[in-house]
N, C-alpha and C positions, 0 to 999 in steps of 0.2 A: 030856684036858682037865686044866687047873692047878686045883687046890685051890681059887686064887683065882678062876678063872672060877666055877668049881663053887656057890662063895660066891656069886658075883653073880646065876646063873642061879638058885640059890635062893631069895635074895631077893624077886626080881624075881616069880617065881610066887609066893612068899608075900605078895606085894603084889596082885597079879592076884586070888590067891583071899580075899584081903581085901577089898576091891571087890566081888567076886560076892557074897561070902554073907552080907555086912555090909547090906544092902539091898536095895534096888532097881539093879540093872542098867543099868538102860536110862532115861533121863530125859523128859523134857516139853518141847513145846514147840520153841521153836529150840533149844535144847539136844540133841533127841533131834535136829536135823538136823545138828549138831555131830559128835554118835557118827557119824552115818552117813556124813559127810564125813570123820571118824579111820579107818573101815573100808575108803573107796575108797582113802583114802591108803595106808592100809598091806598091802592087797589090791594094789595097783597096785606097787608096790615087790617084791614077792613074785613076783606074774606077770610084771614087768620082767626080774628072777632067774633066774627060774626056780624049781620047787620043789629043785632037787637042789644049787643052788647058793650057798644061807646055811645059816648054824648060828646054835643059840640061843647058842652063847658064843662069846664072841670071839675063840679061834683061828679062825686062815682056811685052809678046806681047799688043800693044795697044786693039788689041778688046779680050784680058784677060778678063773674068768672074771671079768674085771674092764671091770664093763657102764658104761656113760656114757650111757643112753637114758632113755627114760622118764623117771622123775620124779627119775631120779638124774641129770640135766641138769643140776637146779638143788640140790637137796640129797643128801647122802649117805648118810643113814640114815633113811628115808622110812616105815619101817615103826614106826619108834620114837615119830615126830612124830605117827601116825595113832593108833598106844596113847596117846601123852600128851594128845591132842585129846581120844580115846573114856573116858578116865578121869579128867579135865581137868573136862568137861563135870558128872561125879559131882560132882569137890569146887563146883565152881559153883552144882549145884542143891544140895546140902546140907555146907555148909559148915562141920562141927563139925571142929574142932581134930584129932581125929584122923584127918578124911578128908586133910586139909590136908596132915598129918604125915606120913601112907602116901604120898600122892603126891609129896610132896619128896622121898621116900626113894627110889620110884621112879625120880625125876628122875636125882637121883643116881648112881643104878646103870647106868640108861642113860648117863651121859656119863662112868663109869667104865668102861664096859663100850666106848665109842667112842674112847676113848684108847685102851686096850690093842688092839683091832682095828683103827686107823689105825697102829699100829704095827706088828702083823703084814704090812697091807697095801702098806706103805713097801716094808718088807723083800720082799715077792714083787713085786712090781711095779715099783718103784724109782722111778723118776725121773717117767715118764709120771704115775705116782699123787700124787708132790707137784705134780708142773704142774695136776692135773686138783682137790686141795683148795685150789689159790691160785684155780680160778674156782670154786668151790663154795661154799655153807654146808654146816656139820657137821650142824645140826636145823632150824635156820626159818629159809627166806628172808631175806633182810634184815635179819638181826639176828644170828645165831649160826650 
């Protein structure tokens, strides 16, 4: 792993464990059906995978399968979209400046982190992988 993954994947958990210990977890209300709709999402991207077949940074293992089912039909990083929903949901019910802050930053890291593995992923996969991000979004349907 690069230095700069390393970077990122630290972030990223230092974002997650900001979240957790900084409050409450889990929210209220339709909110809490929000988490639980972030967790099928990013559960379902995972079991799509399979467990042996993502990493938390974004090198891509060479004997990587390069899956088009499940919910990577329609987007490509589905497990990312399901975290930004389940900690999304946090900055919504409590909205102080620095939940706001952590999750941009998170934001961030995920679509640093989805540049540098759609670039690994070009390179192993080639050609089939750019045809298959011209009918995809990168994070959310219809938008990005």
């Amino acid at each position: 792993m690069s230095n700069y993954s390393k970077l990122l994947v630290s972030v990223q958990f230092l974002c997650f464990a900001y979240f957790i210990f900084a409050g409450s977890i889990f929210c209220d209300g339709n909110l809490l059906l929000l988490q639980f709709f972030g967790i099928l999402v990013s559960a379902w991207g995972i079991f799509t995978l399979k467990i042996g077949n993502f990493n938390i940074q974004p090198e891509v293992r060479q004997n990587a399968k390069f899956i088009r089912s499940g919910p990577y039909r329609w987007i490509r990083n589905p497990m990312y979209l399901g975290l930004l929903l389940f900690f999304g949901a946090i900055v919504i019910q409590t909205p102080r400046t620095l939940n706001i802050a952590i999750f941009l930053l998170l934001f961030l890291v995920f679509i640093l982190k989805i540049i540098k593995e759609e670039t690994y992923l070009e390179d192993l996969f080639g050609k089939s992988y750019t045809e298959y991000k011209k009918r995809t979004y990168r994070l959310i349907p219809h938008v990005f």
